[in-house]
C-alpha positions as CSV (number, residue, x, y, z in Angstrom):
1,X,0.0,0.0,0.0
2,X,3.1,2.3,-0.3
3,X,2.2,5.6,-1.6
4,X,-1.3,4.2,-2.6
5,X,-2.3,8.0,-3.7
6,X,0.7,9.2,-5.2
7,X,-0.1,10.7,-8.8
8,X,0.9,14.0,-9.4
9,X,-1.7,15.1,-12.3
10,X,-5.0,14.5,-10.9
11,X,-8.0,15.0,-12.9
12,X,-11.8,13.6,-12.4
13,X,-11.5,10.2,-12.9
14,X,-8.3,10.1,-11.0
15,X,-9.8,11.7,-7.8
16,X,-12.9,9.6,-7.9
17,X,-9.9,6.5,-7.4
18,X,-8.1,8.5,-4.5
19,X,-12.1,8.4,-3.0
20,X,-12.3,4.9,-3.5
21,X,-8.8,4.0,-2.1
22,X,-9.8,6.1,1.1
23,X,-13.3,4.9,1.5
24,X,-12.5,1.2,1.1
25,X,-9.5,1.6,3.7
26,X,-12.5,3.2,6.2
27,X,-14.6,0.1,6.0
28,X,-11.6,-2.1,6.0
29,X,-9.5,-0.7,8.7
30,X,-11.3,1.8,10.6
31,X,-14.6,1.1,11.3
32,X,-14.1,-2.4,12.8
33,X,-12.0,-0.7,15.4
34,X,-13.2,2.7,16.0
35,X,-15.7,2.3,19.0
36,X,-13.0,-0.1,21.1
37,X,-10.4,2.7,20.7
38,X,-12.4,5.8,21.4
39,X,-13.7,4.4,24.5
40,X,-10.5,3.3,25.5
41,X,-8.8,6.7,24.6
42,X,-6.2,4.3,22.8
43,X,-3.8,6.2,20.6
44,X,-4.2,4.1,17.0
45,X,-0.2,3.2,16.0
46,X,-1.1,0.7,13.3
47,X,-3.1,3.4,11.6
48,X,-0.5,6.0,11.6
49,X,1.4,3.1,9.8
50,X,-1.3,3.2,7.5
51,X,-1.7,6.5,6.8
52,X,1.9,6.8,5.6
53,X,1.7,4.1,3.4
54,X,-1.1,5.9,1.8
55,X,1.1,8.9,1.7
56,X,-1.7,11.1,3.5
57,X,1.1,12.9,5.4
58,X,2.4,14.5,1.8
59,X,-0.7,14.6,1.0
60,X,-1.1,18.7,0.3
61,X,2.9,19.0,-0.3
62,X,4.6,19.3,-3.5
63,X,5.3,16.5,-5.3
64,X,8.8,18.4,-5.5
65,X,9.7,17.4,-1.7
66,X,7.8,13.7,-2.0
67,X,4.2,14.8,-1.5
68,X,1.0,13.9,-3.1
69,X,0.6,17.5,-3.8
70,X,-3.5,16.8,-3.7
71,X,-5.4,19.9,-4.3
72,X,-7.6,21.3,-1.3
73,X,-10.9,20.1,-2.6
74,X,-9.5,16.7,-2.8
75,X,-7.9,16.9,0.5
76,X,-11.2,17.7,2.1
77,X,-13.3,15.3,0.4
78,X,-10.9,12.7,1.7
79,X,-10.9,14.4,5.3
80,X,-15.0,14.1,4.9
81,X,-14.6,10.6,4.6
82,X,-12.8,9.7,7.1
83,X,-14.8,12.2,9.6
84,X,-17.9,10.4,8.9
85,X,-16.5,7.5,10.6
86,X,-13.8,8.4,13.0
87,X,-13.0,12.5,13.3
88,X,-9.9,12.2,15.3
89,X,-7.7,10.5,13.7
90,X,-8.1,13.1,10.7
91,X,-6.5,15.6,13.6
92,X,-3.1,13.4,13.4
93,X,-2.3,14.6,9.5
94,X,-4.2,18.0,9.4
95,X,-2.0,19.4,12.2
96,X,1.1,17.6,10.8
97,X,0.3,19.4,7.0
98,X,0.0,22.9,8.6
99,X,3.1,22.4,10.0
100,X,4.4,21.5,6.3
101,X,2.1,24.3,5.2
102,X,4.1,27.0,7.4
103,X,6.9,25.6,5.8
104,X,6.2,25.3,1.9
105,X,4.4,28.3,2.2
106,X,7.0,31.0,3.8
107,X,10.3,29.2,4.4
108,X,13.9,28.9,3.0
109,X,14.4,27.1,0.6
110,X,17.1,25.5,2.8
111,X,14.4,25.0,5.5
112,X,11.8,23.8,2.9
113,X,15.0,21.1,1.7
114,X,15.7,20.2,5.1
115,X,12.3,19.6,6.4
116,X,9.6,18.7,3.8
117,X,10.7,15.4,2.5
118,X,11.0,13.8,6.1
119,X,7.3,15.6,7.2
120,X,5.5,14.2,3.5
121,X,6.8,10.7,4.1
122,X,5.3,10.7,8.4
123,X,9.4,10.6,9.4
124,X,8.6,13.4,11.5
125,X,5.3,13.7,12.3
126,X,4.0,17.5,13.9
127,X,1.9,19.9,14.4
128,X,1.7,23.8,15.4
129,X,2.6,24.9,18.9
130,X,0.4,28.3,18.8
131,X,-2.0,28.2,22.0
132,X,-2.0,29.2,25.4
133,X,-3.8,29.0,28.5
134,X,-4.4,32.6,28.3
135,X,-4.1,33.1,24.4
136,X,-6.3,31.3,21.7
137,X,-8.0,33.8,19.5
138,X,-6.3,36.5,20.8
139,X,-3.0,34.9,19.3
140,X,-1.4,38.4,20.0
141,X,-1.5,37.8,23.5
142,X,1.0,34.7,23.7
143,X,3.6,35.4,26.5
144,X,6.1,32.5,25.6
145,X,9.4,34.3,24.2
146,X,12.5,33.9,22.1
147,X,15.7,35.7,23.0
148,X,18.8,36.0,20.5
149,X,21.7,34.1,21.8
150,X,24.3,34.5,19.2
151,X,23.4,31.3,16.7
152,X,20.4,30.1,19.0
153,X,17.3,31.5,20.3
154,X,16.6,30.7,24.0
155,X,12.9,29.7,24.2
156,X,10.8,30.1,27.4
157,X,6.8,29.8,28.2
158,X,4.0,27.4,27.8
159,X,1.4,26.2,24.8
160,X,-1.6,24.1,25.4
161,X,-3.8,21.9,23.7
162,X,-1.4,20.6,21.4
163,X,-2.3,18.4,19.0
164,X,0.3,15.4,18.0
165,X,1.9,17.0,21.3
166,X,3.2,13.8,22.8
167,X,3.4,11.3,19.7
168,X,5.0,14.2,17.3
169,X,8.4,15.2,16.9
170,X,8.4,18.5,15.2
171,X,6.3,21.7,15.3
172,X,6.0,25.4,13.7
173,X,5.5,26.7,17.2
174,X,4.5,30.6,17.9
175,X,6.7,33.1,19.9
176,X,7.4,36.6,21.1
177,X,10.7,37.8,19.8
178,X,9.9,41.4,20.9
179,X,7.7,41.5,23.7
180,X,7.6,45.1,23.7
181,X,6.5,45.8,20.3
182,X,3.5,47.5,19.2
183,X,1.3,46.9,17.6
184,X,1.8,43.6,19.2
185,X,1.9,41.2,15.8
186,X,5.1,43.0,14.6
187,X,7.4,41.0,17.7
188,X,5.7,37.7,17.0
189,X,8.0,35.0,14.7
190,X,7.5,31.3,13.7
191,X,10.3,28.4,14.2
192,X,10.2,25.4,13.9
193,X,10.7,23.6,17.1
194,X,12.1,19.7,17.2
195,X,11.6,18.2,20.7
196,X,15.4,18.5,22.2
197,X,16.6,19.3,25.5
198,X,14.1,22.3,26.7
199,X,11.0,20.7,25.8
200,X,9.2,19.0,28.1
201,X,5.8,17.2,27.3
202,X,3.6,18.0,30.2
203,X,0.1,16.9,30.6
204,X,-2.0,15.3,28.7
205,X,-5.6,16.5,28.8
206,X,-8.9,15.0,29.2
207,X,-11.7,15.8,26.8
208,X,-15.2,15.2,26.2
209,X,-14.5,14.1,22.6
210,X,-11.6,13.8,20.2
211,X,-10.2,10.6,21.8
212,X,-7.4,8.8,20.4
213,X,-5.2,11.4,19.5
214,X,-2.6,13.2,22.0
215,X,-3.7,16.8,23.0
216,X,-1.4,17.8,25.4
217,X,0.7,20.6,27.0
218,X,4.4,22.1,25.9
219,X,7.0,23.4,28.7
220,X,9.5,25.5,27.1
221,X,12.5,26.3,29.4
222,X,15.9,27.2,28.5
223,X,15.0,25.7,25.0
224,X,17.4,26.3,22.6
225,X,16.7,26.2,19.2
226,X,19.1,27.1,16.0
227,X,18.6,30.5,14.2
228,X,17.8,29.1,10.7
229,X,14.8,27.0,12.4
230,X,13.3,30.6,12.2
231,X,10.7,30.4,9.1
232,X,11.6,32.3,7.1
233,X,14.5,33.3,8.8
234,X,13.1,37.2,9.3
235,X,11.6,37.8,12.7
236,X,8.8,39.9,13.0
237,X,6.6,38.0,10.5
238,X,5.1,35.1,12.8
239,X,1.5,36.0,12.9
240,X,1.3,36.6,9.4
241,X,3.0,33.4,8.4
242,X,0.3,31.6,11.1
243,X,-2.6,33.8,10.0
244,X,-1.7,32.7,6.4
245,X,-2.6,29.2,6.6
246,X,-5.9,30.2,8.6
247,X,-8.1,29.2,5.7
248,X,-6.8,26.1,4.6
249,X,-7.5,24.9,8.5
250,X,-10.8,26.3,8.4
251,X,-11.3,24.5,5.3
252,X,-10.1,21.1,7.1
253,X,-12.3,21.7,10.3
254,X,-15.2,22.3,7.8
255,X,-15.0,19.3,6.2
256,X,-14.2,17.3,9.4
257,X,-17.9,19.0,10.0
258,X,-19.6,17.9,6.9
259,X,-17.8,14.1,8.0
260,X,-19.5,14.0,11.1
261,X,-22.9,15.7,9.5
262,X,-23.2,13.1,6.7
263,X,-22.1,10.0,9.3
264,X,-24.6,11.1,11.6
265,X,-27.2,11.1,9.0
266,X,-26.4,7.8,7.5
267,X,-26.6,6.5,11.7
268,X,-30.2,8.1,11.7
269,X,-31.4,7.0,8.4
270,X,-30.5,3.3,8.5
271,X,-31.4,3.1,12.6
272,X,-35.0,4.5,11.2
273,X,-35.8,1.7,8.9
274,X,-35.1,-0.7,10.7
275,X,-36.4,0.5,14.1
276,X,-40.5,0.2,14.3
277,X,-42.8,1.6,16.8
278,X,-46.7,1.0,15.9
279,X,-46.2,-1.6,13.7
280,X,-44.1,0.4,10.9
281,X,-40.5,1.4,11.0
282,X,-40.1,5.0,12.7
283,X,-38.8,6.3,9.5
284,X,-42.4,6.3,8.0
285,X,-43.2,8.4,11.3
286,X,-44.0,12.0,10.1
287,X,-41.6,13.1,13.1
288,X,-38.9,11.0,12.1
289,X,-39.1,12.1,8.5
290,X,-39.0,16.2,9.5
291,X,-36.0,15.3,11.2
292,X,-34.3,13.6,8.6
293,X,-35.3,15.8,6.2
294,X,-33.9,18.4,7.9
295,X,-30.1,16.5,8.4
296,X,-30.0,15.6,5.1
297,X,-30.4,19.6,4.2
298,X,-27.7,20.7,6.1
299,X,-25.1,18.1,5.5
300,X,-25.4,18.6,1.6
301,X,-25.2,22.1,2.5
302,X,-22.3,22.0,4.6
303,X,-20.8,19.9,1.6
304,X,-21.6,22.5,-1.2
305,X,-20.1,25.5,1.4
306,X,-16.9,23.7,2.1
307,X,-15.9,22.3,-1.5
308,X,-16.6,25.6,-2.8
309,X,-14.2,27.4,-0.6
310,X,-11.7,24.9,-1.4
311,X,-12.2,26.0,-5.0
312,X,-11.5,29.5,-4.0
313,X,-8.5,28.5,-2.2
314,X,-7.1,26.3,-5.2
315,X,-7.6,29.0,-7.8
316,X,-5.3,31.3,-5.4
317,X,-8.2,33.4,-4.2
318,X,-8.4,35.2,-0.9
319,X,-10.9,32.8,0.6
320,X,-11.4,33.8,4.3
321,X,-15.0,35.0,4.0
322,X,-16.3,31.6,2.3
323,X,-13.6,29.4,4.6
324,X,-15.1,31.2,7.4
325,X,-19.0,30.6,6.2
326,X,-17.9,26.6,5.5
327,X,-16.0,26.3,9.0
328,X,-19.1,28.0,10.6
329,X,-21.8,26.3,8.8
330,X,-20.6,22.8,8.6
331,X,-19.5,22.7,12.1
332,X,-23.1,23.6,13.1
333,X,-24.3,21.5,11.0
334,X,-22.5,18.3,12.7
335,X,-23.1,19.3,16.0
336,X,-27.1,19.9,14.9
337,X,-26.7,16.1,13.1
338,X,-25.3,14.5,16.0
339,X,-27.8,15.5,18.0
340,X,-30.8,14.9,16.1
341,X,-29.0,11.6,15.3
342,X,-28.9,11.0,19.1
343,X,-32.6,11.6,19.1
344,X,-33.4,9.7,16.3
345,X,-31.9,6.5,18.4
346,X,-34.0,7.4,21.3
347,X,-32.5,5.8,24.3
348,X,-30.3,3.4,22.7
349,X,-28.5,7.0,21.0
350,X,-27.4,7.7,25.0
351,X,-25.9,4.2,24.9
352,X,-22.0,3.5,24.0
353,X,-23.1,0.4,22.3
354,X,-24.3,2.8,19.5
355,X,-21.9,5.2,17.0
356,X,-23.8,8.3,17.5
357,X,-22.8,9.3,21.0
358,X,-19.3,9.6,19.6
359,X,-20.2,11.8,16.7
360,X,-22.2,13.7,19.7
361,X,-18.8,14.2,21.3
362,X,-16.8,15.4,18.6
363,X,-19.1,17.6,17.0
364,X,-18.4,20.7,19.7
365,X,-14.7,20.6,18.5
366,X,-15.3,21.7,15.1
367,X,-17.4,24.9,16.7
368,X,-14.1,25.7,18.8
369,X,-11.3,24.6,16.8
370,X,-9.5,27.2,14.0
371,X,-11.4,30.4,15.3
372,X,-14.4,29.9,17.5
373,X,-18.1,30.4,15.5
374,X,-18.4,33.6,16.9
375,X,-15.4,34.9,15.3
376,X,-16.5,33.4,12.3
377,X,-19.3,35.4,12.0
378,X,-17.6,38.5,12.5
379,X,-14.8,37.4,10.0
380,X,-17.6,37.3,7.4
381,X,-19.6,40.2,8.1
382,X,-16.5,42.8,7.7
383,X,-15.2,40.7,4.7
384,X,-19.3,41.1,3.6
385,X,-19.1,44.9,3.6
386,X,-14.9,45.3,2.7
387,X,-16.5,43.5,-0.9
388,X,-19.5,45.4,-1.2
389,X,-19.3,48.8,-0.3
390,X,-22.3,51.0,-0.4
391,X,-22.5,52.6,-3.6
């Protein structure tokens, strides 16, 4: 299965195989193991494995440095797959490819030389090291700091909920080179940050959801890391080089949305027809069939919203408005699905012998993750009027 997806001109018929490859490996591999390790909170080795033999973590970087170099509305129709059955482990290559996004996108060529060949091929795996306890939206408020130290910067501070934290190796991780400087964004740069002496994996956190896959804290003392890890090797241009890859995450948490949308709505229709109350199955219950109506709406919906800001993003557009409208939408969407899924079920939907309460448990992370919904909203409204100004 080495590099199962690897083709580097990828037209119709040649994405519909990628689709096929991906949803045969979900059925195969995935679903018969899915519930066991998400209760279990089990992190799923063998499936990392898999996942670089299928070459998913190259799978948005250039062929150039051994990727698949997939195009974004591939990429998320692959991530909607996968979502619809198991949304975490879709967490362990989207951080990993923003990390290789950071890179691609703004560093050295030396850095991009160095680093892209081992991240596409899952040598080292990663994420980004951008949160803090006190800092999530507000990314300008980040305290941890990077001092100069003649061929070294000397890293010190904290970042929490990590993703990858604890199995990666690598991350583009967020710091303040000039704590002083104002506006605060101009003393913020990006580096990226292998685990070495100095950094410390601290603890790993409990969550209501998102199970199987390490979210953890980072301890940062004394950490010295080499000058040319800075991307880019400017300082001063961190939170535009993390602000840059914004919408190709919101992209990814959309369509980890429409994954848990659609599964929720395949849970619900098939549990209707076959459950029957009064003699006929529930899904000839006018009730039921509002309901379902009413899924099956919003998860094509979601679908429609997030493949056409993937578009946008592929034909080089800026794209935060309609990545921001597909993050928002889709992600209430699949919390909306899960729960009328849930309902659907009745009592056996509050049991852990049945698939929906996990997709109930996951769905809040795609309202939180890559810019809470309410930022979202406010994203869009000011993009809204910045396009169409009153005449």
């Amino acid at each position: 299965m080495k590099n199962a997806l690897r083709n580097t001109q990828f037209d119709a018929e040649d994405e519909a195989q990628v689709l096929d490859t991906i949803e045969r490996w979900v059925a195969r591999e995935l679903k018969p193991i899915v519930r066991e390790y998400d209760h279990a909170d089990r992190y799923p080795t063998q499936v990392v494995e898999q996942m670089k033999d299928l070459g998913l973590f190259g799978a948005t970087i250039n062929p150039e440095y051994g990727g698949l170099g997939l195009s974004a509305g591939t990429y998320a129709k692959i991530v909607m797959s996968i979502s619809s059955v198991w949304m975490s482990i879709t967490g362990i290559i989207n951080s990993h490819l923003m990390l290789a996004l950071a890179i691609e996108k703004y560093g050295t060529p030396e850095q991009k030389a160095k680093w892209l060949p081992k991240i596409a091929s899952g040598e080292i795996r990663g994420g980004l090291a951008l949160t803090e306890a006190d800092a999530g939206t507000d990314l300008q408020g980040i305290r941890t700091t990077a001092r100069r130290d003649g061929d070294h910067y000397v890293i010190n501070g904290t970042k929490m909920w990590i993703t990858n934290g604890a199995e990666g190796s690598c991350f583009a991780m967020l710091v303040k080179t000039d704590p002083d400087a104002q506006p605060r964004y101009k003393g913020m740069s990006l580096f990226i940050a292998p685990k070495m002496e100095g950094f410390t994996v601290g603890r790993k956190l409990e969550k209501l959801g998102y199970k199987s896959i390490d979210t953890v804290e980072m301890v940062f003392d004394d950490y010295r890391v080499p000058a040319d890890h800075l991307i880019g090797g400017v300082e001063g241009q961190g939170f535009f080089q993390t602000t840059g890859g914004l919408e190709l995450g919101r992209i990814n948490v959309a369509s980890r949305g429409v994954g848990i949308a659609e599964g929720a709505l395949k849970l619900a229709a098939d549990y209707a027809q076959t459950r029957k109350t009064f003699g006929k199955p529930i899904c000839e219950h006018q009730a039921i069939q509002l309901k379902l109506g009413e899924m099956a709406t919003r998860a094509r919906a979601a679908r429609l919203l997030t493949l056409d800001a993937a578009a946008a993003f592929d034909r080089g557009e800026r794209c935060d408005m309609e990545a921001g409208m597909a993050k928002y939408f889709s992600s209430e969407a699949a919390l909306e699905n899960a729960i009328e899924g849930m309902r659907i079920h009745g009592a056996y939907g509050y049991s852990k012998e049945y698939d929906i309460e996990r997709l109930y448990r996951d769905a809040p992370l795609t309202c939180i993750g890559e810019g809470t919904n309410e930022m979202q909203r406010i994203i869009i409204a000011k993009q809204l009027i910045k396009r169409n100004p009153a005449a």
